[in-house]
Every structure is written in C-alpha cells, then in structure tokens.
N, C-alpha and C positions, 0 to 999 in steps of 0.2 A: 504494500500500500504506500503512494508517494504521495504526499500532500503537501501545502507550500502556500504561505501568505503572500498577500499583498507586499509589494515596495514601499517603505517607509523611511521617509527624509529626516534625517537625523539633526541637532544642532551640535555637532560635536565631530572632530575632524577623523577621518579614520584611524588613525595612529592611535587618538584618544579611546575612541568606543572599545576597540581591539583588546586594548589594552585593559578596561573596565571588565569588560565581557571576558578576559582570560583567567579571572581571578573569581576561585569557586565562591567566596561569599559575596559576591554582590549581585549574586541571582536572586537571593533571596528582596532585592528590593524590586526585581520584575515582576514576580511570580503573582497570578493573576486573587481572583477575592477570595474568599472562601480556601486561606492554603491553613491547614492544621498543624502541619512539623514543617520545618527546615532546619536540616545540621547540616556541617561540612564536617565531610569526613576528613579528610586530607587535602592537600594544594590542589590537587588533581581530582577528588568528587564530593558529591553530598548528596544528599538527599532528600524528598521533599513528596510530600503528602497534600492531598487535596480532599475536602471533605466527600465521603461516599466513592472515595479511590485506594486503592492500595496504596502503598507506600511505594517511590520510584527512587531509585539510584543510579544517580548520571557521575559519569567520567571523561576528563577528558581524552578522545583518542588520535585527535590531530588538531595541531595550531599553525598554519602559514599566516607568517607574519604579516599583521595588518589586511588579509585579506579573506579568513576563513576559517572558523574555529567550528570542529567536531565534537560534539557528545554524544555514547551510544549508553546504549545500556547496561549496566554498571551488574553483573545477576540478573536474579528474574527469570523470570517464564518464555518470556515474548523478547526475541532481538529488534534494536531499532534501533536507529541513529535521529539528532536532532543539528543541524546544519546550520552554521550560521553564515550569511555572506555579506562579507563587505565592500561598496564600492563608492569612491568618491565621487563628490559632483562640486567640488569645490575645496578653498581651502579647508570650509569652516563648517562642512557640510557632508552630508555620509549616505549613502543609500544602503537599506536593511533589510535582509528577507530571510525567512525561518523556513527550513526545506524538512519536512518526515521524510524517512524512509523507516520500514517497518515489514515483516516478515510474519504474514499471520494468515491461516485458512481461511478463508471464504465467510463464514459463519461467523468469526471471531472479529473480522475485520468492518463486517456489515454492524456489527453491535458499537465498535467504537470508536468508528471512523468519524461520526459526529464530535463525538465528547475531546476526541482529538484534534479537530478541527480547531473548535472551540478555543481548547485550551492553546494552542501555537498561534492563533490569532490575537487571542489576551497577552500571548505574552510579546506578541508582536506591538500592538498598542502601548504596551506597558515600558516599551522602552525607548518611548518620548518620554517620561519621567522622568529619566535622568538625565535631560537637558538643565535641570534645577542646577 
C-alpha cells in the first residue's frame, strides 16, 4: 500500500527542517491530537501511540543529507516505511511530503488505509507548527 500527502511549503530552509526532523524527539511536537504515549527510545527511534491504536515504533533507517529522511518500522507485525522529502523553493522556504509504503494483505490494508491516510496527512499539517 503506497500513500502520500499533499506538498507543503514550509517557512524554514531545508538544511533547517532536515535537521529538526532528524532528531527522534521533536516528532513528538508533530504528532497529530489524540497521541496517548511518546518516548524516544534512542537517537535513532521512539515510539508513539494514538488513542484506539496500538502502540508504533519508528526508527531511523536512512538520512540523505538535507534531502530525505526514512523511518520504517521499528518490530511489529506489519513492515512499512514512513518517507520524508525535502525540497527547496527558496532560500527560506522548503517543500514537504510524507510518502507510506506499507506491506499488508488485501483485507488488512482495506481496514487501515483510511486511518493511515488520516494520520500522515495530520502529520503532514502539523509540520507548519514548527515554523513558530
């Protein structure tokens, strides 16, 4: 299952966002309403719960500098990666997009391809907050 938000213009330069975003606790100020836990476990993952979700743990599995940061599934049941891209449009300015990929039967995928959506889009929204 591949999913993928909208482009979101960022007020912060790539170099900046990159760098925000490669640092496992400052997910915890994106993550969408309704989160129940967030810990970091180590420089590299944490973990983070959403009410009426299990529990998820993300790790980093690939950083290109300033241009793309990976987190896949840290355990768990279900493989998936959650893709970050970054691309300038200026000095002072960043374009943003959250890419799924996800490995799941038919059946499993029809049940939470919504709730997925949902959530990489909030959290896609959520990171004009940190323009403050």
């Amino acid at each position: 299952m591949n999913l993928e938000t909208p482009k979101v213009t960022i007020n912060k330069s790539q170099k900046e966002l990159f760098t925000y975003l490669a640092k496992a606790d400052n997910y915890v100020n994106i993550m969408p309403d309704g989160i129940e836990k967030f810990e970091v476990l180590t420089d590299k993952s944490f973990l983070f719960q959403l009410k009426g979700m299990p529990v998820i743990q993300l790790a980093f599995a690939e950083k290109q500098e300033f241009g793309k940061i990976v987190l896949e599934a840290d355990g768990g049941k279900f493989p998936f990666s959650l893709t970050a891209h970054f691309e300038p449009v200026g000095e002072e300015k960043t374009d943003f997009q959250l890419k799924f990929d996800g490995e799941f039967n038919a059946m499993m995928a029809m049940m939470i391809k919504s709730p997925i959506n949902k959530f990489i889009n909030a959290l896609s929204e959520n990171f004009k907050k940190i323009n403050d």
